[in-house]
N, C-alpha and C positions, 0 to 999 in steps of 0.2 A: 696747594696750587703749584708751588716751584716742584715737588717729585713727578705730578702729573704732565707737570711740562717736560722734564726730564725724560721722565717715560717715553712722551712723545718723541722727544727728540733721540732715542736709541731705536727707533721702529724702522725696520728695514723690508716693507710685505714686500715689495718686489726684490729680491736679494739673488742675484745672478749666481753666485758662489753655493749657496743652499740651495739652486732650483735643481741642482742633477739629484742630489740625494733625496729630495720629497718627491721630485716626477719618481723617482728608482721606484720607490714606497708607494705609490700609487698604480703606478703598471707592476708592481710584486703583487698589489691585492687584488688588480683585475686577474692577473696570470692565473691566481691561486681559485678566483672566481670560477670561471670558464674549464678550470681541469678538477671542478667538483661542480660544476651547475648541474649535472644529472643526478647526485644526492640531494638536491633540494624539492622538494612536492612542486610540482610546474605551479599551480594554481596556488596563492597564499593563502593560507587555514587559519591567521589569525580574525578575531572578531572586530567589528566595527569599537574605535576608538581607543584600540590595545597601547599605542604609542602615545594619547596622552597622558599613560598610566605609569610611563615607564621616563619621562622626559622631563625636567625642571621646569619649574611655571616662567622663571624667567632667565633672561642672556647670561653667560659671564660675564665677571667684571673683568675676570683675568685671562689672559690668555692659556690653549689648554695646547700640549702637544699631539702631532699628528698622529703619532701611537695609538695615543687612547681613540683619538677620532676615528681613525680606521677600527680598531675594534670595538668599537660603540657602531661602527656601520654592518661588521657584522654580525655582533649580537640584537642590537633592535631594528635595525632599518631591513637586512636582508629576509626575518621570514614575514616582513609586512610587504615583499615584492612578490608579484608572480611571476613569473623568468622566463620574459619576452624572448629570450638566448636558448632557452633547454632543448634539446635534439626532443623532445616530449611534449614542444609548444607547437597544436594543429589547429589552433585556434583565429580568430578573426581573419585579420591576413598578415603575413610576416614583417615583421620590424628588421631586418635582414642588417650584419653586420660586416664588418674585416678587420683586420689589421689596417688593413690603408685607408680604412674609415675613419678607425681609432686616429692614427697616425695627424690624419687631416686635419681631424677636431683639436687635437692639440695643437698643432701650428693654428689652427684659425683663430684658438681661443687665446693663445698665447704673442702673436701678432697684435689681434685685437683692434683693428683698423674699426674705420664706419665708415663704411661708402655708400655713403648717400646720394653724391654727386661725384663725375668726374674726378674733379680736382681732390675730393677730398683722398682719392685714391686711388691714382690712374690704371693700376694695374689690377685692381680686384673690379674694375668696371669692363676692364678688358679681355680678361680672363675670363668672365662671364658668359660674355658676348661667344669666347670662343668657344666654350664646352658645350653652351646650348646651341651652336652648331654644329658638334663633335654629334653632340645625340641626336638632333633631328635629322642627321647623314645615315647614322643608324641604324634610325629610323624609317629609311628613306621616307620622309615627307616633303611633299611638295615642294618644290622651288620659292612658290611666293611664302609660307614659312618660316622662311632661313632669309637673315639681315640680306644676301647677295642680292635676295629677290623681290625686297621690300618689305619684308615682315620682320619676323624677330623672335627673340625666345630671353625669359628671363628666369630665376629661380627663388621660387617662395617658399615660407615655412611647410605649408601644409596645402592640397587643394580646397581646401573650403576659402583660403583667400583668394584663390585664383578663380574661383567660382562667385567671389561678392566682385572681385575685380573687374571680370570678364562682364557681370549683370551689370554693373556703376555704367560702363560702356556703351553698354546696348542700350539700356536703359537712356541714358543723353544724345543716343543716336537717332533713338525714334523721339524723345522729346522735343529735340531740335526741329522736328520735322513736322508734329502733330501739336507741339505746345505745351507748356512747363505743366499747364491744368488739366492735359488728360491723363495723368501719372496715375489716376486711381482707375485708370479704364486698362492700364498695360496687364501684359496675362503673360504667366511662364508657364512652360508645359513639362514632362515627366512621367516615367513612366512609375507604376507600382513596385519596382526594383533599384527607380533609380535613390542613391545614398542619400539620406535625411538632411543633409546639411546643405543640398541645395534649399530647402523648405528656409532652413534658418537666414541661407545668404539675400531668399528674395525679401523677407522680411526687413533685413539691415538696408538694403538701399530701396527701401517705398515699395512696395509691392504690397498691395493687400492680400492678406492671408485668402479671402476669397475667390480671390484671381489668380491662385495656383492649383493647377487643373493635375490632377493623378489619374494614368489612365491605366487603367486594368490590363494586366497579360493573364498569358495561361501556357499551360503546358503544351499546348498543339503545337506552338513555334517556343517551346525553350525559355519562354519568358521572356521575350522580345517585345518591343515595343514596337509595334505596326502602323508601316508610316497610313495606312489607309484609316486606321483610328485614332492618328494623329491627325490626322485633313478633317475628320470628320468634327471632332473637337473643337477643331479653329473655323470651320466653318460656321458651327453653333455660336462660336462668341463674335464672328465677326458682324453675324445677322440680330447681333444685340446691340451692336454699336461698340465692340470693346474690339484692344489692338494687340493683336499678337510677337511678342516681346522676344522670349528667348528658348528657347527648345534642348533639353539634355539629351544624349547619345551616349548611354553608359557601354562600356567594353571594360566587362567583369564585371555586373554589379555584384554585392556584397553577398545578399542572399544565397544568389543561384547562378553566379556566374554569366548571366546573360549577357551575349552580344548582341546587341541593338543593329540592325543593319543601316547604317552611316549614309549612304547614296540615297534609299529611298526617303530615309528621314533630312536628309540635305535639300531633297528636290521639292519636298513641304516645303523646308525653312525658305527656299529660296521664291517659292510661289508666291509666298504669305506676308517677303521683307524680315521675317525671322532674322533671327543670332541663333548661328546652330555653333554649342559647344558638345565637343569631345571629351568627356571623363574615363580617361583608360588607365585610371589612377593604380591600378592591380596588374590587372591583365595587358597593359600597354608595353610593360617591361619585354616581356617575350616579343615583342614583336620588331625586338633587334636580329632574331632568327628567322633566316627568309621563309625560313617552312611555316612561322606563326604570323607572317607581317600580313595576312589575308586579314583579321581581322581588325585592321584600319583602311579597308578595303570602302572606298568612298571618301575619304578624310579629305579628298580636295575641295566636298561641298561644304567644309565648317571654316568658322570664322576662328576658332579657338582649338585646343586640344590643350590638357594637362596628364601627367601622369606623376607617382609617385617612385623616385629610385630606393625612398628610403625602404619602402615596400618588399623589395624581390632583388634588387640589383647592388648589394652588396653595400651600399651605404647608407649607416645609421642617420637617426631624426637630427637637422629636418631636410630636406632635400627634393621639393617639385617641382619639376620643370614646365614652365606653362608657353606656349609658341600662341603667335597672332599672326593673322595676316596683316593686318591693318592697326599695328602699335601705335598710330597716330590717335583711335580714337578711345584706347586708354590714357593716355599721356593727357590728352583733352578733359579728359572726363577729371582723372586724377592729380595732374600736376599744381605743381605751389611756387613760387616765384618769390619768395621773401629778400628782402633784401641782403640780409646779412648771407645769404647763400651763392650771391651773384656774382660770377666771374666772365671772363672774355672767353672763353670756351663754349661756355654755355648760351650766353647772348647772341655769341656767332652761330648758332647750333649745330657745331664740329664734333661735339660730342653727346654721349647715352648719358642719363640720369636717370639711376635705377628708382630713383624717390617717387619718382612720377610714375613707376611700373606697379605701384603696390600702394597698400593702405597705410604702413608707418613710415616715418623718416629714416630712422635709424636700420641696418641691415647689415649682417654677420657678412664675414668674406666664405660664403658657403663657397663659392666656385671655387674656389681652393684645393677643397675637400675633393670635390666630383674628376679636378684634375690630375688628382692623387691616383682616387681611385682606379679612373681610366687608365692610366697610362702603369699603374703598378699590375695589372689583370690585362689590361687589350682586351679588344672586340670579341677575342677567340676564345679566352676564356670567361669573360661575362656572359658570353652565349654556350657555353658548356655547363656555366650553372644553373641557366635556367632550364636546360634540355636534362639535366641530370634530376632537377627538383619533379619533373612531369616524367621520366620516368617513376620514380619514384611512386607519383601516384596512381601512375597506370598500373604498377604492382599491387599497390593497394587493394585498387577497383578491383584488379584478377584475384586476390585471396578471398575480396567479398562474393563474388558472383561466384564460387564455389561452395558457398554454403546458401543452401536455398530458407534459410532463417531470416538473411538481410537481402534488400534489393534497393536501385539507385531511383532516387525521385525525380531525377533531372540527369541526362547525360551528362557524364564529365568535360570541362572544358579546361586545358592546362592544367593545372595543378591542383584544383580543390573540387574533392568527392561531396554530393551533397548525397546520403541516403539515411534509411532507417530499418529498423527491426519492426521485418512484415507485421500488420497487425495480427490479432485473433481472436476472434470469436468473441469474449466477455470485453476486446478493448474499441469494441464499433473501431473508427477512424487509426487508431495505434499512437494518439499522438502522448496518450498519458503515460503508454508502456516505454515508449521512446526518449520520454522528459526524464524517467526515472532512469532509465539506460546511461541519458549523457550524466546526469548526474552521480550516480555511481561512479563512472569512471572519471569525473571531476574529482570528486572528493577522495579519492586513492590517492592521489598527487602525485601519480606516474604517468599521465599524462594532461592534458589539456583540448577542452574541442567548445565549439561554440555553435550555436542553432539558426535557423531562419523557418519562416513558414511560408510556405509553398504552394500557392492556392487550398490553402485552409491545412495541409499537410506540414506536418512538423517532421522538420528533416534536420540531420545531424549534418556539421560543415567539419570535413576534415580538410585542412591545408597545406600544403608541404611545400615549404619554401624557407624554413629556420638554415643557417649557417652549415652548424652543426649536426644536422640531421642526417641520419645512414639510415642504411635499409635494416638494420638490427633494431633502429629503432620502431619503424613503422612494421617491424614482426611483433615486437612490445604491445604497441598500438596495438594490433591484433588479435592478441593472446587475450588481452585486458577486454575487451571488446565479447569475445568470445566467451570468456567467463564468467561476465557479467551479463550477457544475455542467457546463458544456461542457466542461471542464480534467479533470476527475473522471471525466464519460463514454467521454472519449478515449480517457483510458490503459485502460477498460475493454472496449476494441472496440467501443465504440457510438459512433454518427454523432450530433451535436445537431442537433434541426431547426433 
């Protein structure tokens, strides 16, 4: 008992004298990471459950040095990663990094504040306030928007919280209005492109699964959601006796890129008493370049907007900025007033309390990070990256459409190619020849790409938006592509030109 105390009492985990030499050791192992992440197979090859084979069934007792930890992280942990960072990652959509990302995350984590409230940390409630101003300026969005004009902006892990937030909302908005008991008559609407996780956020605040309505696109408009089969939709439920709740407006869905056009789907929402949100969780990024900002073209008819910086805009997870018009009737929906939390700031309501903008209490000083990032890059170069990422894959497109073997299933929109290797003859629809295609070049682990289907069409999603990505790599991407479609053809009886 008295060595165990002892113990205890020589334990220094926050040790200010030792913290320059373990950070040194930790930015020596990302350095060394990042100036070989293109020797790693982008996608991970090992098998399900390889790391509890290789891991101790239970803790130390004793403490172990950071040596060995770090190289225990690059013998087991790194090829059980797939490297979301590799100039060879064109998959989902980009986890986008920097230096002043990095940078940030250290100070936030290191800091290590919780502002929850004002007072608990008046500077990381302020600094908030100001970034998601910095960006909805941007942005240019609307005036009401932005705090000066009665709205507001705050920043959450992910948009699916900003999406359960935004429905808690709406959802007490028309309940207040129709009665706590017609909750199982509310309906949210969506198009077939719009991201799965709305599905899950209506679930979490009462929505019956029946009462989320998925309405069909097609290729004649791009995969758009058409406010006329939007009206028609809500018309049907309204002559049922059921109450039209919250309406998606995706800009970039996942699939296919779709831009939902925003104005007409606003002028339903607003016919109907709707909650129209904005998910430009991808493609919102670009639209700090005036040449891209067309597609938020209508955003003065929604109630919400979110997008994702950690996405495309240089800063690592997690990073969403979510804007309201009307933050009041989150806050309502949301807020908690415990006692032990109550100060004269707050009582006098002088001040923001980020607690009531979200589903938990507790919240990192992400605005930290985002003021980092800002201000280490400026406007001029955050929008030189994104203009550089969509070249990029306007090269792409141009090496495909030279070979009359592949062709695009959906126009390109910014930065991500959806297309496939034309069918032929023995493959009806080509979606088996093209499942084998992405997967070949999966398992080479020279690059990385990931699928959607497309009105029953199976199309490959290439995405260019990594850090690290040059045009040497997206010839790679190419080459690989090329080879594995002549490999494919062969065994098929077809000649490659």
């Amino acid at each position: 008992m008295e060595s165990n105390k002892s113990a205890f009492s020589s334990l220094h985990p926050l040790n200010p004298n030792n913290l320059p030499e373990e950070a040194a050791k930790a930015i020596s192992f990302l350095t060394n990471y990042y100036e070989n992440i293109d020797k790693y197979p982008v996608r991970s090859q090992v098998e399900p459950g390889y790391l509890q084979k290789i891991t101790p069934e239970n803790a130390p007792n004793l403490p172990e040095s950071l040596d060995q930890i770090l190289e225990d992280i690059e013998t087991n942990i790194v090829p059980g990663l797939t490297h979301w960072q590799s100039p060879s990652f064109f998959a989902y959509f980009p986890a986008s990094i920097s230096n002043a990302a990095i940078v940030g995350d250290i100070l936030c984590s290191g800091i290590n504040v919780v502002g929850f409230n004002w007072i608990s940390s008046p500077a990381a409630t302020e600094l908030e306030s100001i970034v998601t101003e910095w960006m909805a300026k941007l942005l240019n969005l609307p005036n009401d928007f932005l705090f000066s004009g009665g709205g507001g902006g705050v920043i959450h892990g992910t948009t699916c919280e900003a999406v359960v937030c935004t429905l808690a909302a709406a959802r007490d908005r028309v309940l207040d209005v129709v009665g706590e008991e017609k909750i199982g008559k509310l309906v949210v609407y969506a198009s077939d492109q719009t991201h799965f996780c709305f599905q899950k956020a209506a679930k979490l605040v009462g929505i019956l699964p029946r009462n989320f309505r998925v309405i069909s696109t097609s290729i004649s408009n791009d995969f758009a959601l058409s406010p006329d089969d939007l009206k028609s939709a809500i018309e049907e439920d309204v002559k049922l006796g059921l109450v039209p709740l919250y309406i998606c407006a995706s800009v970039g869905a996942t699939a296919s890129g779709a831009v939902d056009p925003i104005e007409g789907l606003g002028r339903v929402a607003r016919a109907f008493g709707a909650w129209l949100h904005v998910d430009a969780a991808y493609a919102g990024n670009a639209c700090i370049c005036p040449e891209h900002r067309q597609y938020l073209n209508g955003v003065e008819f929604a109630d919400s907007i979110s997008l994702n910086l950690h996405k495309w805009l240089l800063s690592n997870l997690e990073c969403c900025c979510l804007w309201l018009k009307n933050p009041k009737l989150l806050v309502d929906s949301l807020s908690t007033n415990a006692e032990v939390l109550r100060n004269k700031d707050t009582d006098l309501g002088n001040v923001i309390d980020y607690k009531d903008w979200q589903i938990a209490l507790t919240r990192r000083f992400r605005a930290l990070k985002l003021w980092i990032i800002i201000r280490r890059h400026g406007s001029t170069n955050l929008m030189a990256h994104i203009r550089s990422d969509i070249e990029l894959s306007n090269y792409f497109e141009s090496l495909m459409k030279k070979d009359p073997r592949f062709e695009l299933v959906v126009p390109r929109k910014l930065s991500l190619v959806c297309f496939r290797l034309r069918p032929i003859d023995e493959d009806g629809n080509g979606n088996v020849m093209n499942q084998k295609l992405l997967e070949a070049v999966n398992s080479s682990g020279k690059a990385y790409m990931t699928h959607g289907v497309l009105g029953g069409t199976f199309a490959i999603r290439c995405v260019i938006g990594g850090t690290l990505t040059n045009k040497i790599h997206v010839d790679g991407l190419w080459t690989l592509l090329q080879q594995n479609a002549s490999t494919l053809l062969s065994k098929n009886g077809k000649i490659s030109p």
